[in-house]
C-alpha positions in Angstrom: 264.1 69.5 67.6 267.4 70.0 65.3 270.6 68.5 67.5 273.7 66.9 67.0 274.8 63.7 68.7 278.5 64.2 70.5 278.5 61.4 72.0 276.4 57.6 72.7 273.6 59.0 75.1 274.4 62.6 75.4 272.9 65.0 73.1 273.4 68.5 73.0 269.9 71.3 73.1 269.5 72.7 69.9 272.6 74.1 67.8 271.6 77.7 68.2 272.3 77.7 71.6 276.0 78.7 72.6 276.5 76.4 75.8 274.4 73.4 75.4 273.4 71.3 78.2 273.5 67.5 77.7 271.1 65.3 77.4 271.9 62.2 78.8 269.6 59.2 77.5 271.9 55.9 79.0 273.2 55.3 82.2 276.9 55.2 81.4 277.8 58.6 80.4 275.7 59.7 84.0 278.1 57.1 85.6 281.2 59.2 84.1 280.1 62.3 85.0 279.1 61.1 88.4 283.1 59.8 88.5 284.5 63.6 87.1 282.6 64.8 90.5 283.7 62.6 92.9 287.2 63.1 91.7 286.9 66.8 91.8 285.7 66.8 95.0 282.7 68.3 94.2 279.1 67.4 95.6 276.1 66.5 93.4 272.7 67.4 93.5 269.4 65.4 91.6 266.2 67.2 91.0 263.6 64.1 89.8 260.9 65.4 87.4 258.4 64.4 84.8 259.0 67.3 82.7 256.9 69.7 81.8 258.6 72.8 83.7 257.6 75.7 85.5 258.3 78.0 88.8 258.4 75.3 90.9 260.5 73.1 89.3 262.8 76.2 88.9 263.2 76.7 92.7 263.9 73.4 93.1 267.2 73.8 91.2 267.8 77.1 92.7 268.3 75.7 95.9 269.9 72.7 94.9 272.6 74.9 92.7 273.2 77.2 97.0 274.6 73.6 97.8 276.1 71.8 94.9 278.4 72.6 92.5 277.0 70.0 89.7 273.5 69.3 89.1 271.5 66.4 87.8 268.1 67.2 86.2 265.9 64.1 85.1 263.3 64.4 82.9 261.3 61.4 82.7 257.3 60.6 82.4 257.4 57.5 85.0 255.1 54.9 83.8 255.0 53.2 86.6 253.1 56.2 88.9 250.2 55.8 86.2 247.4 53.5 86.6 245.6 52.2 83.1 243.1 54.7 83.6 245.4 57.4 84.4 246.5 60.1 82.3 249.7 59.0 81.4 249.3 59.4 77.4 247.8 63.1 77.4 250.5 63.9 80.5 252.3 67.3 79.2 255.8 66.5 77.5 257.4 70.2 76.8 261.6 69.0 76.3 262.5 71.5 74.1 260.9 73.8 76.2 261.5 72.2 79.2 265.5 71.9 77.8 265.5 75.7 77.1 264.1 76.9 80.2 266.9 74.9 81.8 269.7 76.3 79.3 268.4 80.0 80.9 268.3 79.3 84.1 272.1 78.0 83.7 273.1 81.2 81.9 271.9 83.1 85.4 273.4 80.2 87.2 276.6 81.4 85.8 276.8 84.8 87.6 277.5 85.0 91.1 275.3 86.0 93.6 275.0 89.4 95.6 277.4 87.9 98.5 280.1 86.9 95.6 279.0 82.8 95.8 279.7 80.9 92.6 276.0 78.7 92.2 276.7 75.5 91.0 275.1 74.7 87.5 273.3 71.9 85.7 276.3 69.6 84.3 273.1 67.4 82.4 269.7 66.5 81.9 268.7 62.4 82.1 265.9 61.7 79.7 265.8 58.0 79.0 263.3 55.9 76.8 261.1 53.5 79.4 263.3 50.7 78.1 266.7 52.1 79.8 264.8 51.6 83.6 262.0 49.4 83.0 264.2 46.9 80.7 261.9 43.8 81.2 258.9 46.5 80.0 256.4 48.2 81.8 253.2 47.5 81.4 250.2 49.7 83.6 248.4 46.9 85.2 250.6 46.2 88.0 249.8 42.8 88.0 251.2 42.7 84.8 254.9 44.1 86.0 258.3 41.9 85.8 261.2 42.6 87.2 262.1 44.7 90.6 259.8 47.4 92.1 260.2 49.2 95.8 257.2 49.2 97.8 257.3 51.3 101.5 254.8 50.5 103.7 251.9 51.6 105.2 252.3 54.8 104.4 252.3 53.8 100.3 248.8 52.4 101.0 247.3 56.1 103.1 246.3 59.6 102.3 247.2 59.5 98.4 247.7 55.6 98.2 244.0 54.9 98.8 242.6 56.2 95.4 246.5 55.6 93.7 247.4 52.5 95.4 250.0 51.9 92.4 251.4 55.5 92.7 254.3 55.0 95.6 255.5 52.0 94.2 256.1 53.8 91.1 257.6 56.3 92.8 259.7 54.4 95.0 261.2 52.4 92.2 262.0 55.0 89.9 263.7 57.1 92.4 265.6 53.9 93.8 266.7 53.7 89.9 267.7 57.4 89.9 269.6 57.3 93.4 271.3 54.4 92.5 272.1 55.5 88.3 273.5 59.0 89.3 274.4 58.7 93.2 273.8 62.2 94.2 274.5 63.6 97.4 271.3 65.0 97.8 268.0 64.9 96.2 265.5 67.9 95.8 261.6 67.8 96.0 258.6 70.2 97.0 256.6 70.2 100.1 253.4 70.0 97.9 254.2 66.4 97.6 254.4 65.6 101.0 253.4 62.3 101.4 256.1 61.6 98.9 258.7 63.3 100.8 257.6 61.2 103.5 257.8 58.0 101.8 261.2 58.7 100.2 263.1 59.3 103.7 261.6 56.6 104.6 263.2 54.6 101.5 266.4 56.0 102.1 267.0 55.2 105.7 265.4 52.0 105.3 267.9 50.8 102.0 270.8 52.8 103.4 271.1 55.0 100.6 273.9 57.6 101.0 271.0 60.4 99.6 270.0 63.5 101.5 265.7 64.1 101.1 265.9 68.0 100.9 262.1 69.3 100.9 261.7 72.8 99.7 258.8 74.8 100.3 255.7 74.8 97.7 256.1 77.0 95.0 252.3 79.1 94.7 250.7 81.1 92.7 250.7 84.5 94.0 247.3 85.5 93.2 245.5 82.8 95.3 248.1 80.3 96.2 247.5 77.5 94.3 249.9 75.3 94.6 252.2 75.1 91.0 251.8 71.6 88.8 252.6 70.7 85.3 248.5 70.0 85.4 247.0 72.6 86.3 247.2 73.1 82.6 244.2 71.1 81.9 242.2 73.6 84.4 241.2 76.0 81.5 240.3 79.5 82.6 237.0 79.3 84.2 238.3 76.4 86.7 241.7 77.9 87.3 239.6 80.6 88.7 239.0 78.8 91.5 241.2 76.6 92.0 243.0 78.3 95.1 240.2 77.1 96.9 241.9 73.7 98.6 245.1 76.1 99.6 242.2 78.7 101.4 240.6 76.1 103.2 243.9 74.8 104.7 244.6 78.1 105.9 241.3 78.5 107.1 242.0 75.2 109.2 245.6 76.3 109.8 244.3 79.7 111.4 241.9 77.8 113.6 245.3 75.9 114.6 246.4 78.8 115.7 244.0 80.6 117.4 243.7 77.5 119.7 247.4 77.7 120.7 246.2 80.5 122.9 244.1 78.2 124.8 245.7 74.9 124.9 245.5 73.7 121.6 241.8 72.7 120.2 240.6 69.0 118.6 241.2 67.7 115.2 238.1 67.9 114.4 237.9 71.7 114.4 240.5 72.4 112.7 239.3 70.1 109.9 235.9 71.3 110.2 236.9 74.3 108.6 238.4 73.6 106.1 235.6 71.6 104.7 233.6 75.2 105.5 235.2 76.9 102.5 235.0 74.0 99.9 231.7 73.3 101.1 229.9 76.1 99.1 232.1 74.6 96.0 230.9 71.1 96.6 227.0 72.0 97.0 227.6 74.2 93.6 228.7 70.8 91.8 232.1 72.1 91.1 234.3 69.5 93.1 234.6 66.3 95.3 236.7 66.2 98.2 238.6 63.1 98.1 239.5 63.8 101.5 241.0 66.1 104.3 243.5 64.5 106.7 245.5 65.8 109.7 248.1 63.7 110.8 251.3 63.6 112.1 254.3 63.9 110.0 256.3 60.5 110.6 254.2 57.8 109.9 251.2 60.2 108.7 248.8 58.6 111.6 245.4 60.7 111.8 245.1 62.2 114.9 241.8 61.4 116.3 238.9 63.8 116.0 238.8 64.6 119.6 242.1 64.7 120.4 243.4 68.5 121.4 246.0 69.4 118.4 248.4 71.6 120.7 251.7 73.3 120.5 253.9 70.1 121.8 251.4 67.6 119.5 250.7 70.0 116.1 254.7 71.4 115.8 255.1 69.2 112.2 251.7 67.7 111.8 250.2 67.6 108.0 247.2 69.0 107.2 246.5 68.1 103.5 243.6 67.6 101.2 242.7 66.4 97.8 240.0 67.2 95.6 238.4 66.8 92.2 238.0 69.5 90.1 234.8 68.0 88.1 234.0 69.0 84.7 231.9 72.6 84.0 233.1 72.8 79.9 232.4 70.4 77.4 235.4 68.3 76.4 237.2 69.0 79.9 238.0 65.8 82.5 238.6 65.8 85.9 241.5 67.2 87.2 242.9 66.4 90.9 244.8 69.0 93.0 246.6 68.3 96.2 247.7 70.2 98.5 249.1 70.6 102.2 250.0 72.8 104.8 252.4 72.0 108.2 251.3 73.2 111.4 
């Protein structure tokens, strides 16, 4: 990618375009910027992401430009969410594209809205090297680590944490990093990571961080609802074809949810029964695992019991989510995991 440097750690997108966005690779120019804010009086906003862009990612900044004038988009593979066997060399790195989707969104950014509000826009992108927040290194074995890492417990070791016990920790640390390099008013995720959601209010309260969690709904396909993610590239066709299936059995759980309302709720284990009822068919086929199927409540994501009676007062805010492997049916594919969730 052809640039020019204007600055130490802020590079411009590509010189054909006519208002570049920049590309922040230090912490001190984000600390500047972060000072030009606060003594405009303007708010910031942060949308976290590992790159590789699409719809979702999109929305996120959407919603985040409705409430602040300057955005923050980071763009960093975290190495410390990876395990060793993890995918973290073949994960999808897209910048240019990734910066140029970003550069058009700004240019719509820049027009007003139908009710005459002026959006806020994306004042830079933070993409550093590993070595600018991991400076003692980061290796994947865990045990391996040096240096300072945020851990939030229980709920970093349920749900998600049991096959990815190493996941939250990288999560929690890098966002600690990011909350504390670029202070933003608010932070912007998608429901279709909910435990993460979770586990990052948590975070805040619990380290005082002056940081608003906003969770914004899941961005889906509109075909069949599967959820977006900068993975479901390694689907291929034939898989992708299916894939909706996690979001459909949800639904299918969901609607039994509902249905039950009518009669004063109806037990856990219903409502998860059928779900498994429409990836069962997929499972017997060899086409997927279920990792699992939970429904719990939405604070400290305890399981509700598979008798209890999931009712209006008791199911307003409970997760229902799943996870499941997408096993090989091509030579040369690998598994791919899809997670998914739906509130009641």
């Amino acid at each position: 990618m052809e640039s020019t440097m204007s600055s130490p750690g802020n590079t411009p997108l590509p010189s054909h375009s006519p208002n570049p966005i920049p590309v922040y690779s230090t912490i001190a120019p984000l600390r500047s910027l972060r000072r030009q804010t606060t003594l405009s009086g303007q708010t910031i906003g942060l949308v976290p992401t590992m790159g590789a862009l699409h719809t979702g990612h999109l929305s996120l900044i959407l919603h985040a430009a409705h409430h602040n004038r300057t955005l923050v988009v980071s763009i960093f593979v975290n190495p410390a969410q990876f395990a060793p066997h993890e995918d973290l060399a073949i994960y999808p790195r897209t910048l240019e594209s990734d910066l140029q989707q970003l550069h058009n969104l700004n240019a719509q950014l820049d027009l007003q809205d139908p009710t005459g509000t002026v959006l806020g826009r994306i004042a830079g992108v933070f993409h550093p090297e590993p070595s600018i927040l991991y400076p003692r290194g980061i290796p994947l074995d865990p045990m391996k680590q040096r240096g300072a890492f945020v851990s939030v417990e229980p709920l970093s070791k349920k749900l998600e944490g049991v096959s990815r016990p190493h996941f939250f920790r990288g999560v929690a640390t890098v966002c600690s990093k990011l909350f504390n390099i670029i202070q933003p008013d608010a932070a912007y995720f998608g429901q279709k990571d909910v435990q993460q959601t979770i586990v990052l209010k948590t975070l805040v309260a619990d380290l005082h961080f002056p940081v608003r969690i906003v969770v914004c709904p899941t961005a889906r396909d509109q075909t069949d609802g599967l959820a977006l993610s900068s993975r479901n590239v390694y689907l291929g066709k034939t898989r992708r074809a299916y894939a909706g299936c996690l979001y459909q059995a949800l639904e299918a759980g969901r609607r039994v949810y509902e249905d039950g309302l009518e009669r004063g709720g109806v037990e856990a284990k219903e409502i998860l029964s059928a779900a498994m009822m429409v990836l069962r068919v997929f499972v017997e086929e060899g086409m997927l695992e279920v990792e699992y199927l939970s429904l719990a409540e939405s604070g400290e994501l305890e399981e509700f019991e598979p008798e209890e009676k999931v009712n209006r007062e008791r199911g307003e805010g409970a997760v229902m989510s799943g996870a499941v492997r997408m096993l090989p049916i091509e030579e040369g594919q690998g598994v791919v995991r899809l997670i998914d969730n739906v509130i009641l």
